[in-house]
C-alpha positions as CSV (number, residue, x, y, z in Angstrom):
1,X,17.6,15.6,-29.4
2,X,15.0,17.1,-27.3
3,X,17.3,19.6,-25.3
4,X,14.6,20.9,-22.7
5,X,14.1,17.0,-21.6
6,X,17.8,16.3,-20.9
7,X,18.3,19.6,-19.2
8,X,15.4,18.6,-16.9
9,X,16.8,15.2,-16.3
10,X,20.1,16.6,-15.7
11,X,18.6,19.1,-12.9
12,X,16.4,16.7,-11.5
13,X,19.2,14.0,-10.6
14,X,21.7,16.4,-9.9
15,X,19.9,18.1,-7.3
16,X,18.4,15.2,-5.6
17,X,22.0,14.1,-5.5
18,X,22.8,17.0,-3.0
19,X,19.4,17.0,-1.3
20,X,19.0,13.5,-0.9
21,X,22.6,13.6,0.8
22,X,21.6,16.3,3.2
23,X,18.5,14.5,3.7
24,X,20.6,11.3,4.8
25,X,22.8,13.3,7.2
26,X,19.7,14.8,9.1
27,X,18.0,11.2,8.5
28,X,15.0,12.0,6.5
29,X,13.5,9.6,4.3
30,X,14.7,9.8,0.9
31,X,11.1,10.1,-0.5
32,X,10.7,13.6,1.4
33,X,14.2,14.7,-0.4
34,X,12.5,13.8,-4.2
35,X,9.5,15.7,-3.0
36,X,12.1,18.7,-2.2
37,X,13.7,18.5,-5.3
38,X,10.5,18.9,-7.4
39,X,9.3,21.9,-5.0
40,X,12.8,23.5,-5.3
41,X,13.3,23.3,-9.4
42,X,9.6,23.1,-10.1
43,X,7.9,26.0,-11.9
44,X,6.7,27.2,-8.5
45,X,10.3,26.7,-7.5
46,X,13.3,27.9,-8.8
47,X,11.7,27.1,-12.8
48,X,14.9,24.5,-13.4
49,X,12.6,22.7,-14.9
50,X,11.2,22.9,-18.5
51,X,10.0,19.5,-20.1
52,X,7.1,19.4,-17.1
53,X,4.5,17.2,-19.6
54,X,7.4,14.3,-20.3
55,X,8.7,14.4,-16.7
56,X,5.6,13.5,-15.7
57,X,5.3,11.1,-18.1
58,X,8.3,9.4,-16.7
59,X,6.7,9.5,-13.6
60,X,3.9,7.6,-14.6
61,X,6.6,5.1,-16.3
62,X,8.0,5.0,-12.3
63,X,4.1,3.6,-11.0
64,X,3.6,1.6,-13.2
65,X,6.8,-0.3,-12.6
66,X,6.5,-0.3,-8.7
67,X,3.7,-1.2,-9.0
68,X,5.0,-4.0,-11.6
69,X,7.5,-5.2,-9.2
70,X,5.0,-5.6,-6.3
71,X,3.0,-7.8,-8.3
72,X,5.7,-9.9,-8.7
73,X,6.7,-10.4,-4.8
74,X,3.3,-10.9,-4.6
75,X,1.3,-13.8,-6.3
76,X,-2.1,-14.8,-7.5
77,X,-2.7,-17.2,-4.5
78,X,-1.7,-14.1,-2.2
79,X,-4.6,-11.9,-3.9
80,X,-7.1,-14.6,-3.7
81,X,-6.4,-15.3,0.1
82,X,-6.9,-11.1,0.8
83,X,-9.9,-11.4,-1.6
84,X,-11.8,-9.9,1.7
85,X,-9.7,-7.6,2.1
86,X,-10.0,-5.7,-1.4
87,X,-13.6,-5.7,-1.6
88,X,-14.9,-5.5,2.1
89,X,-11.9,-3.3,3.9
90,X,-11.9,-1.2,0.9
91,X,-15.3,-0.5,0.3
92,X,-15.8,0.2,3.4
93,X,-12.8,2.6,4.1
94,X,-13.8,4.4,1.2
95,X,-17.5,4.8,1.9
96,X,-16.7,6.1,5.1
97,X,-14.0,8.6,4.4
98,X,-16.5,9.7,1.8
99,X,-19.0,10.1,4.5
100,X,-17.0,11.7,7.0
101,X,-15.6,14.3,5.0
102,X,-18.7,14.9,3.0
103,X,-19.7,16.1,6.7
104,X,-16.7,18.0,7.4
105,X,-17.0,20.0,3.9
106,X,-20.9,20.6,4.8
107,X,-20.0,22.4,7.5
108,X,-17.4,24.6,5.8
109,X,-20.0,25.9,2.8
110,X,-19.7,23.7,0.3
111,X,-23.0,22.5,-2.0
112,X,-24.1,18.6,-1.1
113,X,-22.6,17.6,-4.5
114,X,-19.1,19.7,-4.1
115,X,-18.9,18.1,-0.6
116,X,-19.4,14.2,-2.1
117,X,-16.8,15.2,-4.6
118,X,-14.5,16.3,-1.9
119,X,-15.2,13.1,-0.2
120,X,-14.1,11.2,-3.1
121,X,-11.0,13.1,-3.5
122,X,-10.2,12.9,-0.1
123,X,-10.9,8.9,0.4
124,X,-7.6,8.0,-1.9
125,X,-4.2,7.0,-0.6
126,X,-0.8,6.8,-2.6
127,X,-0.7,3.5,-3.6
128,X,2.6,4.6,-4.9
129,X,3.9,6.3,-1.4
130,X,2.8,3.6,0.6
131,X,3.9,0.7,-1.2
132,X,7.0,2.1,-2.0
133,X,7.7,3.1,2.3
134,X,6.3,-0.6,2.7
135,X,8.9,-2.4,0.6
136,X,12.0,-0.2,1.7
137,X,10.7,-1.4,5.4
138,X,10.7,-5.1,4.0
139,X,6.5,-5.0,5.2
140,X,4.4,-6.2,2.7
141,X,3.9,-9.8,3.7
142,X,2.9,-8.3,6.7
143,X,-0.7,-8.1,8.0
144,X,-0.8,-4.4,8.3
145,X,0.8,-4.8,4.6
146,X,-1.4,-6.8,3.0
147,X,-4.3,-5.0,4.5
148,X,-3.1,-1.6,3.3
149,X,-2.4,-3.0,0.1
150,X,-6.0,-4.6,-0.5
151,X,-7.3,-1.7,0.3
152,X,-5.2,0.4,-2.2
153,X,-6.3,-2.0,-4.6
154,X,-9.8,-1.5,-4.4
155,X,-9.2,2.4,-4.6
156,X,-7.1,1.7,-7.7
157,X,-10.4,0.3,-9.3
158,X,-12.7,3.5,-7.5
159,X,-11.4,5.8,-9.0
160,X,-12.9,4.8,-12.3
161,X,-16.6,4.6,-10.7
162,X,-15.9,8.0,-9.3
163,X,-15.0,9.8,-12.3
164,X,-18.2,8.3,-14.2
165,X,-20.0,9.5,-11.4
166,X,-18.3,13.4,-11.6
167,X,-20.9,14.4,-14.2
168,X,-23.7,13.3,-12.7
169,X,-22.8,15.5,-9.3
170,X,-22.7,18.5,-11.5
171,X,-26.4,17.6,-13.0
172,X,-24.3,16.5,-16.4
173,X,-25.1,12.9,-16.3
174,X,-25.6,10.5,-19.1
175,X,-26.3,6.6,-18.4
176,X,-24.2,6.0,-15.7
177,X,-25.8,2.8,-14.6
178,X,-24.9,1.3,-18.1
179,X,-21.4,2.4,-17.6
180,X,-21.0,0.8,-14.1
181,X,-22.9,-2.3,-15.7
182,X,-19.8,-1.9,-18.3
183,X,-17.0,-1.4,-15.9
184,X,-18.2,-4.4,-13.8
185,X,-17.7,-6.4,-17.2
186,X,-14.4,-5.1,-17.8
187,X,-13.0,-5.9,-14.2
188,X,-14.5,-9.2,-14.6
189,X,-12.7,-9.7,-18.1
190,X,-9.5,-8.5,-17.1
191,X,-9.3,-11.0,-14.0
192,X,-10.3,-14.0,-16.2
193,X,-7.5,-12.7,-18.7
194,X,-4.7,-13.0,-15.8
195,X,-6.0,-16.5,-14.4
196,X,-5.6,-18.0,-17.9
197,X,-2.4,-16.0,-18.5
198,X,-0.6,-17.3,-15.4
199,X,-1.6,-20.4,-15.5
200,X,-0.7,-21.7,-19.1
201,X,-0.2,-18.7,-21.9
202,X,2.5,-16.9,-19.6
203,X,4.9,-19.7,-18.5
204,X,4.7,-21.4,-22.1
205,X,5.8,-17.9,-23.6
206,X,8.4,-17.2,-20.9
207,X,9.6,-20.8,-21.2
208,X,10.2,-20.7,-24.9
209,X,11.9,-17.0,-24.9
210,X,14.3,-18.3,-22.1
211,X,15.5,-21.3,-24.5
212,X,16.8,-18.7,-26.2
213,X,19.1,-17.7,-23.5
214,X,19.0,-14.2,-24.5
215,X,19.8,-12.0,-21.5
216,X,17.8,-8.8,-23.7
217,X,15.1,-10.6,-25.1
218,X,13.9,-11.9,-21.8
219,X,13.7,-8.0,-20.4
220,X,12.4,-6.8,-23.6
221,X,9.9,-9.5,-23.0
222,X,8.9,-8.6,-19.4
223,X,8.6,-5.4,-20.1
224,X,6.4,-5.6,-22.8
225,X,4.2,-7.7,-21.1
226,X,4.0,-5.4,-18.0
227,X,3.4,-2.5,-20.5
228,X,0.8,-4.5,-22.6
229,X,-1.1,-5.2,-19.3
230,X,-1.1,-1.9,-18.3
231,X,-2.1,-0.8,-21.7
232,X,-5.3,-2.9,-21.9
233,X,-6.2,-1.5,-18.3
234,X,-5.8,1.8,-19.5
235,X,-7.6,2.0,-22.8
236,X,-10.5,-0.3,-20.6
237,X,-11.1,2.8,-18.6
238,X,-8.6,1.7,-15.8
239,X,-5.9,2.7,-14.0
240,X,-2.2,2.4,-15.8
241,X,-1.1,1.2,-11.9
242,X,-4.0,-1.4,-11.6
243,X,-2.7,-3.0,-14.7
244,X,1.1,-3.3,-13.8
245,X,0.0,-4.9,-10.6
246,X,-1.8,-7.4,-12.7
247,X,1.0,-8.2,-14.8
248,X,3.4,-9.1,-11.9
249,X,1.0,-11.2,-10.6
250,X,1.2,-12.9,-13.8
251,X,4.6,-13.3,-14.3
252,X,4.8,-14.1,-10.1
253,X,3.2,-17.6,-11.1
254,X,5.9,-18.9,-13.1
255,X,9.7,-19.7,-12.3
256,X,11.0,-17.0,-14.2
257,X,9.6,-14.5,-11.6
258,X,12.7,-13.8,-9.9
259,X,14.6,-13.4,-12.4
260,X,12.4,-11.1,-13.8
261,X,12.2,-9.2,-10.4
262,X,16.3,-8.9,-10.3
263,X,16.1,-7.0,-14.2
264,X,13.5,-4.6,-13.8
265,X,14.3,-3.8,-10.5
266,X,17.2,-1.1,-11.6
267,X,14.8,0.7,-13.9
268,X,12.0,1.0,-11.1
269,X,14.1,2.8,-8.5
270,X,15.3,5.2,-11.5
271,X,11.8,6.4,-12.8
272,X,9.7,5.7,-9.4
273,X,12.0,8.8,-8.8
274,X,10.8,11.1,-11.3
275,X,7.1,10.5,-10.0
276,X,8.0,11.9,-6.0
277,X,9.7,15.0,-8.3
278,X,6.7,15.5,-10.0
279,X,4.6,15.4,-6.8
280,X,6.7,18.0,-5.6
281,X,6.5,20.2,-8.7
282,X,2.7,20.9,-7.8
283,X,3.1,22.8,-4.7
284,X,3.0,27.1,-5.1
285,X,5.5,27.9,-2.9
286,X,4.1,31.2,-2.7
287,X,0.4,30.0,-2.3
288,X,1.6,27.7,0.4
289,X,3.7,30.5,2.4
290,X,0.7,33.0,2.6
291,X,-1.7,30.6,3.7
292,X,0.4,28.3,6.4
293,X,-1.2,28.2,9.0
294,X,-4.5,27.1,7.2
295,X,-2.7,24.6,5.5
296,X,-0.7,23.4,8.7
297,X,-4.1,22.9,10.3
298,X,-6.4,21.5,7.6
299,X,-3.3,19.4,6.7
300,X,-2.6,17.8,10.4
301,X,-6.8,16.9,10.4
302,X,-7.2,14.9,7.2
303,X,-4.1,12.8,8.5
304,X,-5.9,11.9,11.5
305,X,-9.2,11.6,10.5
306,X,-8.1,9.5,7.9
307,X,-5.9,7.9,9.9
308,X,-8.6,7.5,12.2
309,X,-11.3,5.8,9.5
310,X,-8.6,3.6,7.8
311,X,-7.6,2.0,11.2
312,X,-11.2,1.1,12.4
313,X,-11.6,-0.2,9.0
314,X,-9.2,-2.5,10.1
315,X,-10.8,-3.3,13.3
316,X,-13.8,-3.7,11.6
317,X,-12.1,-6.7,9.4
318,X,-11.6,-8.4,13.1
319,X,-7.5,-7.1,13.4
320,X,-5.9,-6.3,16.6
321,X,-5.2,-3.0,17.8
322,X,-1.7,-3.3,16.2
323,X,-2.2,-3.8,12.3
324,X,-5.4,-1.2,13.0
325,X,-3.0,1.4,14.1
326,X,0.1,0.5,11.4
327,X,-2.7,0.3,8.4
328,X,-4.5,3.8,9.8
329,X,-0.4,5.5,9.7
330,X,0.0,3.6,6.6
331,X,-3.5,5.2,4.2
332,X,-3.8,9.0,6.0
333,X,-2.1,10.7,2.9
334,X,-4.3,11.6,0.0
335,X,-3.3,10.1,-3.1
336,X,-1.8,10.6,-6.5
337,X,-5.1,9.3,-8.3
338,X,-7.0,12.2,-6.0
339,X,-5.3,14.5,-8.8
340,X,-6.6,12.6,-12.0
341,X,-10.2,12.7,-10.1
342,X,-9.8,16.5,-9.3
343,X,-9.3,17.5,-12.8
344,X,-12.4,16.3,-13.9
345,X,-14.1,18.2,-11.0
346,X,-12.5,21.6,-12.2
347,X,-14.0,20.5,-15.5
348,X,-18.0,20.2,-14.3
349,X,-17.5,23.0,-11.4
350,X,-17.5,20.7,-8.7
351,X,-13.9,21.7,-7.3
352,X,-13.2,25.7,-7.6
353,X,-10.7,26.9,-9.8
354,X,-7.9,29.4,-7.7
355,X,-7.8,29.0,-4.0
356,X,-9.8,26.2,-3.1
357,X,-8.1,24.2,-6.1
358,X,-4.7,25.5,-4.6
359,X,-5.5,25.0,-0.9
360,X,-6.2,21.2,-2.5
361,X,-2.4,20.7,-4.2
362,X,-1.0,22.3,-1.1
363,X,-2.7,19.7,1.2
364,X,-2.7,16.8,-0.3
365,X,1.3,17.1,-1.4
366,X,2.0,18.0,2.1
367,X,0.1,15.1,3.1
368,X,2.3,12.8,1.3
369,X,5.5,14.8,2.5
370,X,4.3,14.1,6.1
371,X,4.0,9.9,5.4
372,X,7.3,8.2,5.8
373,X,7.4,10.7,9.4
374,X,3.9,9.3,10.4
375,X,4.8,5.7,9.4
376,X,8.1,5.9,11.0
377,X,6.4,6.6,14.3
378,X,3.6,4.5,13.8
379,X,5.6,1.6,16.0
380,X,5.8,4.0,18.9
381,X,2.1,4.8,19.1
382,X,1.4,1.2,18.9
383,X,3.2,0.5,21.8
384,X,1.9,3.7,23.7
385,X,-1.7,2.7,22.6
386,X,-1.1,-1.1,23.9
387,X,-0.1,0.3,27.6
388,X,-3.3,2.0,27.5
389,X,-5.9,0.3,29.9
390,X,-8.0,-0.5,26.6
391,X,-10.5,-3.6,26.2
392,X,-8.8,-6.7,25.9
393,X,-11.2,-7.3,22.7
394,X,-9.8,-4.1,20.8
395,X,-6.2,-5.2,21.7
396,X,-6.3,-8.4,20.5
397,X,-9.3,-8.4,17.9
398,X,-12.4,-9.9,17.3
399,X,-11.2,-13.4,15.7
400,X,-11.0,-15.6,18.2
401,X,-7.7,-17.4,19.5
402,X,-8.5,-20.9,18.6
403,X,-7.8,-23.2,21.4
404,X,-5.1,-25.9,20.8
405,X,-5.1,-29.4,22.9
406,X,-2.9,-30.9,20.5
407,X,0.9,-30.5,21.8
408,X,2.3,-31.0,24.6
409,X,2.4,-27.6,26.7
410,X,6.2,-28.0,27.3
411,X,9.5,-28.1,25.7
412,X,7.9,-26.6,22.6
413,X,8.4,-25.2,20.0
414,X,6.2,-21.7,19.1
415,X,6.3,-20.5,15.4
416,X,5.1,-17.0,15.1
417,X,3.8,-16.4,11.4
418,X,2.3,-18.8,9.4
419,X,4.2,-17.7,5.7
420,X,6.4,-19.3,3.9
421,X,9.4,-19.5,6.4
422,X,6.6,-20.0,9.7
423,X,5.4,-23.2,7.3
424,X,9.2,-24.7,6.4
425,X,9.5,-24.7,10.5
426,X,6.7,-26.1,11.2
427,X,7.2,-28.8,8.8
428,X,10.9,-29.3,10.2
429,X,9.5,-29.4,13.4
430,X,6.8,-32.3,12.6
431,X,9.5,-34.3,10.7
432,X,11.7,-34.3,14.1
433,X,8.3,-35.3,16.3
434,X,8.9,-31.7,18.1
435,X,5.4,-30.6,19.8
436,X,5.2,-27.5,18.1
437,X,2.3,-24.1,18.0
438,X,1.1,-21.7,15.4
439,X,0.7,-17.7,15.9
440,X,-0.5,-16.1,13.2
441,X,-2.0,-12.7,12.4
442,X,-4.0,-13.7,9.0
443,X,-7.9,-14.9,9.9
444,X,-8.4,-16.7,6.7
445,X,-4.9,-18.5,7.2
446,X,-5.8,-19.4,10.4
447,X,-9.3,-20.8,9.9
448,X,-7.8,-22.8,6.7
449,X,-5.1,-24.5,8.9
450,X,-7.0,-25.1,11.9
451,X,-9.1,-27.4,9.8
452,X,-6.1,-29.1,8.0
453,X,-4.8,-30.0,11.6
454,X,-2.2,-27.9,12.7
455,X,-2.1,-26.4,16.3
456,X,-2.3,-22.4,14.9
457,X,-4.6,-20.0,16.2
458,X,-4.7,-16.4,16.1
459,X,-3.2,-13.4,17.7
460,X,-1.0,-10.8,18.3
461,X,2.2,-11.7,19.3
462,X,3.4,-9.1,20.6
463,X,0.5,-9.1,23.4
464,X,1.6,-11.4,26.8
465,X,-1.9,-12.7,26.8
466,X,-1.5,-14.0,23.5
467,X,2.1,-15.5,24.8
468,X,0.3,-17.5,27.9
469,X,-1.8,-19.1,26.0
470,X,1.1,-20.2,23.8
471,X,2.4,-21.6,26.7
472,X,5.7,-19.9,26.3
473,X,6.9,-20.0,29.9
474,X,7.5,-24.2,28.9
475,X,8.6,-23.7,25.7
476,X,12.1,-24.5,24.6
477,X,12.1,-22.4,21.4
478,X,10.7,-19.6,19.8
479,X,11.3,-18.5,15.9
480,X,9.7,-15.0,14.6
481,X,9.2,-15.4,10.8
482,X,7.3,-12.2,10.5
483,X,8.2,-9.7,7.8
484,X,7.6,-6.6,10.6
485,X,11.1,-5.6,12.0
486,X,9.4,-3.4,14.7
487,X,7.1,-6.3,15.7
488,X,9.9,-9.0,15.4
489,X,11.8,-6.7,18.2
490,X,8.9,-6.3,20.3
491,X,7.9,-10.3,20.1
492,X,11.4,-11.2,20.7
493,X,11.8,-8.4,23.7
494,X,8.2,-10.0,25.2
495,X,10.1,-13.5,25.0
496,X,12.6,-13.1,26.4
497,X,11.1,-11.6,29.8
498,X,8.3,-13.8,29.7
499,X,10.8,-16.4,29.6
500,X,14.3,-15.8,29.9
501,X,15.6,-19.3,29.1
502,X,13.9,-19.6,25.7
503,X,16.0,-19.8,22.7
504,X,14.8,-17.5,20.1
C-alpha cells in the first residue's frame, strides 16, 4: 500500500474537517477553507503533505467529474441555443483581456512577446471555481450562468491554441498554422462524435446495460464513458475538462441522465475537493508574506480589470446591466488552466523563473481565494449600480423589448423566465384561456418564441420599466421561474410595490 498517499489523504480530510467548520462558524465559503487546508499542510505550509504528484492527480479526477456532472444538468439543445455565446462572448473576452493586459505588462518592462504571454495567462478563468460557486447557488440555468459558462467553454478549447502558439513567441516556432488547421479538425470531429453518440449509440448502450438492472454496472458504465470522453480529448491535444463536459452532454440526452447524475454525484464532491487543496498547495507562504503589499495590489487590479472586460463582454452580447455585472464578478479570477499554460512559458523563457514566476502563483491563487467573496457581493453592486442615474440602454440592454398586442392588459398573468418551468405555466395558462406575458432574459429564446406566437419579449425583470410594459399594475398574477435566488427576491420585492394586490 502506498503509505505516503494515505497519510496525505488522511491529513487532507482531517484538516479540512476542522477548517471547513471554523470556516462555517465565521461563514466563509467552504471553497476558501479547501484552499486553507492546502496552504496550511502544503510543502509551503506545514509539509503534511507528501504524495503531492497523486494528490494532484486526484484533483484532476475532481474536474473532470464537475465538469461531468455539469454536462449532464445541461444538455445538447442548451449548448446549441448558447452556440453565440461560446464562440462570440468568448473570443472576444479573451482577445480583449489579452489586449488589455498585454498593455498593462508593456508598461511594467516586459518584452512584446513576454507581455502576449502574460495576456494569455491572464485571460483564463476557473472553470472549475466558477462552476462549482454557480451550482452551490443553484445559477446555472441562469443568464449570467449560461453566459459565464459559454465563455469558460471557449477558454477550455484556447488554451490549446495558446500553448501551440508559446513557441513561436519565444522565436521557437514550427508549423503552427498546420497545427491550428489540425486542431480545427479535431474540435470538429469531436462535436460530430457527441451528436451521433447522444442521439443513437448512447441511449442504445445505456438502454441495454440497464436491462440488466445492475445497480454497479450502470456506474461502472457512466464512468467509463465520462472517462473515455475525456480520454479522447486529452490524447487529441485537449483539455481532460472539455471532454467530461462533452460526455454529460451525452448522457444528458437520454432518460438515464438523472439517474446517472444521482451516482456520480457522491464521488464529485469527494475529489472536486482534492483539486481546491491542491490550488492551495501552490502558494509560498513565505514568498507571499514578504511581498504583500505588491501582491494585495496587483491582486485587487486583475480582479477588476477583468472583471471589468468580462462584463462589457456581456454588454457587448446585448445583456442588461445585471447579467453584465454577475458574469464580470463571476470570470475575474485567473484560472487553473493559466498554470498548465505557464509551464510551458517557463520552458521557452517567456515567464521568468523565481520572483516573477512566484509573484504569478501568489496572484492568481489569491485570485481564486477572493471569488466566492466577490460573487457573494456581486448582487449588492448590482443593485447599487441599477440606482445609479445610468442610460436606460446600458440598464436594460441593447435587445429590444418586443412589443406584445396580444393579451388583454388586465387580469394577467406574467411569467418571468422562459425555461422549463416559465414554459409548463405558460402552457397551463393557455389551456385555461388566461391572457398571459413572457419575460425573459435569453435573446435567442426570445426571438425563437416571438415568431412561434407567444406574447414574450425581453428584459430585465428586475427593472420597473421593464414591469410597466408588462402591464403589472393589471395583472392578477405573477410567477418567477428564474434559477437566480437574488434576482427572484428582487423581482418579487419590485412586485409587490409596483402592485401590492398581485399574487406572486
Amino acid at each position: 500500500m502506498d503509505l505516503p498517499l494515505l497519510k496525505s489523504i488522511f491529513v487532507i480530510f482531517g484538516l479540512s474537517i476542522i477548517v471547513l467548520f471554523v470556516c462555517l462558524r465565521i461563514k466563509i465559503p467552504t471553497i476558501v477553507g479547501f484552499l486553507i487546508t492546502g496552504i496550511v499542510a502544503g510543502p509551503h505550509g506545514l509539509g503534511l503533505i507528501s504524495a503531492v504528484a497523486q494528490v494532484e492527480t486526484m484533483s484532476e479526477i475532481g474536474i473532470v467529474l464537475l465538469l461531468f456532472t455539469i454536462g449532464i444538468e445541461f444538455s445538447l439543445k442548451d449548448l446549441m441555443k448558447i452556440k453565440t455565446l461560446v464562440f462570440l462572448g468568448g473570443s472576444a473576452q479573451v482577445f480583449l483581456t489579452i489586449l488589455a493586459f498585454f498593455f498593462v505588462a508593456r508598461q511594467v518592462g516586459q518584452t512584446v512577446p513576454q507581455s502576449v504571454f502574460m495576456g494569455c495567462l491572464m485571460a483564463l478563468s476557473s472553470t472549475a471555481i466558477v462552476l462549482k460557486l454557480l451550482q452551490e447557488r443553484a445559477e446555472i440555468d441562469s443568464p449570467h450562468g449560461k453566459t459565464s459558462l459559454g465563455i469558460l467553454i471557449f477558454q477550455d478549447i484556447a488554451i490549446v491554441p495558446m500553448i501551440l502558439v508559446t513557441p513561436m513567441l519565444a522565436g521557437a516556432a514550427g508549423n503552427i498554422m498546420g497545427s491550428l488547421t489540425v486542431l480545427t479538425i479535431k474540435v470538429a470531429g469531436i462535436l460530430i462524435l457527441v451528436f451521433l453518440s447522444s442521439k443513437w449509440l448512447v441511449p442504445q448502450l445505456l438502454f441495454q446495460i440497464t436491462r440488466t438492472r445492475n445497480r454497479e454496472i450502470f456506474l461502472l458504465s457512466i464512468i467509463i464513458l465520462c472517462l473515455a470522453v475525456a480520454w479522447l480529448t486529452h490524447s487529441l491535444g485537449l483539455s481532460i475538462a472539455l471532454g467530461a463536459f462533452l460526455a454529460g452532454l451525452i448522457i444528458s440526452e437520454s432518460e438515464y441522465s438523472h439517474q446517472a447524475l444521482g451516482n456520480i454525484l457522491p464521488f464529485k464532491d469527494l475529489f472536486i475537493s482534492f483539486f481546491f487543496v491542491s490550488i492551495g498547495m501552490l502558494l509560498n507562504l513565505d514568498f507571499v508574506f514578504r511581498n504583500l503589499g505588491l501582491i494585495a495590489i496587483i491582486t485587487i487590479g486583475v480582479v477588476i480589470l477583468k472583471a471589468i472586460i468580462a462584463g462589457a463582454t456581456t454588454s457587448l452580447l446585448g445583456y442588461p446591466l445585471r447579467t453584465m455585472i454577475l458574469v464580470g464578478c463571476a470570470l475575474s479570477q485567473v484560472g487553473e488552466f493559466s498554470f498548465v499554460l505557464s509551464n510551458s512559458g517557463l520552458r521557452y523563457g517567456l515567464l521568468i523563473p523565481g520572483n516573477t514566476y512566484q509573484l504569478f502563483l501568489a496572484v492568481s491563487v489569491m485570485t481564486m481565494m477572493v471569488t466566492p467573496f466577490v460573487i457573494q457581493l456581486s448582487p449588492w453592486l448590482v443593485d447599487t449600480a441599477l440606482r445609479l442615474p445610468l442610460p436606460q440602454k446600458l440598464k436594460s440592454g441593447v435587445h429590444p423589448a418586443f412589443t406584445v398586442t396580444d393579451i388583454a392588459r388586465t387580469d394577467h398573468l406574467i411569467v418571468v423566465g422562459f425555461g422549463i418551468n416559465g414554459r409548463n405555466v405558460a402552457r397551463a395558462a393557455r389551456i385555461a384561456s388566461v391572457p398571459y406575458i413572457i419575460i425573459e432574459m435569453n435573446p435567442e429564446t426570445v426571438r425563437h418564441e416571438k415568431a412561434m406566437g407567444e406574447p414574450i419579449f425581453y428584459g430585465d425583470a428586475t427593472q420597473e420599466a421593464i414591469f410597466h410594459h408588462a402591464g403589472i399594475q393589471n395583472a392578477r398574477i405573477i410567477v418567477v421561474t428564474i434559477a437566480d435566488a437574488a434576482a427572484t427576491r428582487n423581482i418579487t420585492a419590485l412586485a409587490r410595490r409596483m402592485n401590492p394586490k398581485i399574487h406572486i
